[in-house]
C-alpha positions, -999 to +999 in steps of 0.1 A: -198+058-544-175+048-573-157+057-604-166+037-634-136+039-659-142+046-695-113+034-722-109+065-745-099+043-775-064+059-792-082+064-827-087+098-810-062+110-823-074+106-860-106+128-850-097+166-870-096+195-853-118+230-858-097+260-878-108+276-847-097+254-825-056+251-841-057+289-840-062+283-805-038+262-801-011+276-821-013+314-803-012+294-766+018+278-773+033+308-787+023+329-756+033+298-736+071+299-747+072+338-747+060+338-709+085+308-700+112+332-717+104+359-702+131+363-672+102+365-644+100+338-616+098+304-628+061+286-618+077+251-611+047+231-611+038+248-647+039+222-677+014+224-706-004+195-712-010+178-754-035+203-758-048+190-793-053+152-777-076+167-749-097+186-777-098+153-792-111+134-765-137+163-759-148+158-791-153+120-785-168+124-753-193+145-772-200+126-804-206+092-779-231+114-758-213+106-726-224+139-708-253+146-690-253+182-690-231+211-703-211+225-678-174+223-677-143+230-652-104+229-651-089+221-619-055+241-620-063+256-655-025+270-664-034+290-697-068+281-695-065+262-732-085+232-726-111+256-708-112+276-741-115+245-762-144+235-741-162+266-744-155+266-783-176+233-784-199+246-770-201+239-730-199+266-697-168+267-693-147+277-664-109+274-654-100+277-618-060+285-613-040+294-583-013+315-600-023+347-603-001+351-634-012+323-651-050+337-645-043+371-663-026+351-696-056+329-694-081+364-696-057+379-722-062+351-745-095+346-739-103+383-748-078+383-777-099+355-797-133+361-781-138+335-763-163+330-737-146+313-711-147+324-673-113+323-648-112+321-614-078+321-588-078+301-562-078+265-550-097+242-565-102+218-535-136+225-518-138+229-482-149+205-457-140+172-474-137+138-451-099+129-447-090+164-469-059+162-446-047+124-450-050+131-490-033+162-494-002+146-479+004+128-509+004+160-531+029+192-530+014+211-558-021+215-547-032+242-520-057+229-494-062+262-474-074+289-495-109+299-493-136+287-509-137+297-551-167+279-554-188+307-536-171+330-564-181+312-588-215+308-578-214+273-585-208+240-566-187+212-575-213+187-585-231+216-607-205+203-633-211+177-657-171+171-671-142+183-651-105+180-665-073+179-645-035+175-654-020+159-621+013+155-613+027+119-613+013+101-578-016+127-575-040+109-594-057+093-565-062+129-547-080+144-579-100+115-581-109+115-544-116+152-546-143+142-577-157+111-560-159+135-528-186+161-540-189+157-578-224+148-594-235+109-596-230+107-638-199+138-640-167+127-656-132+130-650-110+135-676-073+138-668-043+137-688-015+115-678+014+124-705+030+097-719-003+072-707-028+101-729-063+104-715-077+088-683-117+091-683-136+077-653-173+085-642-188+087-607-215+061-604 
């Protein structure tokens, strides 16, 4: 297979944003600072991501009709913002976060503004991926061996149609070998690569 990349042009960023969605947006990054202040045990691979750009380029990717079905996940879903703003627009959504901590913020919020959105912790990787091994040893933040949250779920990978990811500088290439691994022929990948913005590719 391949990945087909898409340009996500920057007039994005002039696209307006659902009340809803700012409300959102707003109360995360309150909750976001109030948990980094809060004395307990830094989370060093934590950082929040431009959560308004990604609801941007959701929005584009659903006014240019570049999905082919509804379904959305996070991979390593922090707060579980983006996962919200997806189900706000619409799609089934679902966050899948190894920190236990970062899980329960992601619930709370979710109930708080009633928003159907579904969390999961564990690894994101699936099991039993050709040359899992050789990849992961160009990544420190993402666990290989936990068991499989897919089966918790109830889901597979290539049930989902647009899957989002905020890797760590240099893990690109394993995120994107992890989709070209068992995604869906037609999913996207849309990660977020800070100062770069939005990197969208498609599996052909």
């Amino acid at each position: 297979m391949a990945l087909q990349s898409i340009e996500v042009p920057d007039s994005i960023k002039q696209i307006a944003m659902p009340k809803q969605a700012e409300t959102l947006i707003d109360d995360a990054i309150r909750r976001i600072e109030s948990f980094m202040l809060s004395g307990q045990a830094v989370i060093e691979n934590f950082v929040r991501c431009d959560f308004q750009l990604f609801g941007q380029a959701l929005s584009w990717i659903q006014q240019n009709h570049l999905l082919t079905g509804s379904r959305f996940i996070e991979l390593g879903s922090g707060f579980g913002v983006a996962t919200m703003l997806a189900a706000m627009s619409g799609m089934e959504s679902v966050g899948v976060e190894i920190e236990p901590r970062l899980v329960e913020q992601s619930e709370n919020l979710a109930d708080d503004l009633h928003i159907d959105a579904q969390f999961y912790c564990g690894s994101f990787v699936p099991r039993n991926v050709e040359d899992l091994a050789e990849l992961a040893t160009e990544v420190q933040n993402v666990d290989t061996q936990e068991g499989d949250v897919y089966h918790e779920i109830g889901l597979e990978m290539d049930d989902f149609d647009l899957f989002f990811a905020f890797p760590w500088p240099g893990e690109h290439t394993f995120f994107e070998a992890i989709f070209d691994a068992r995604a869906a022929n037609a999913a996207l990948l849309l990660t977020y690569r800070g100062r770069d913005g939005m990197n969208l590719v498609r599996k052909i």
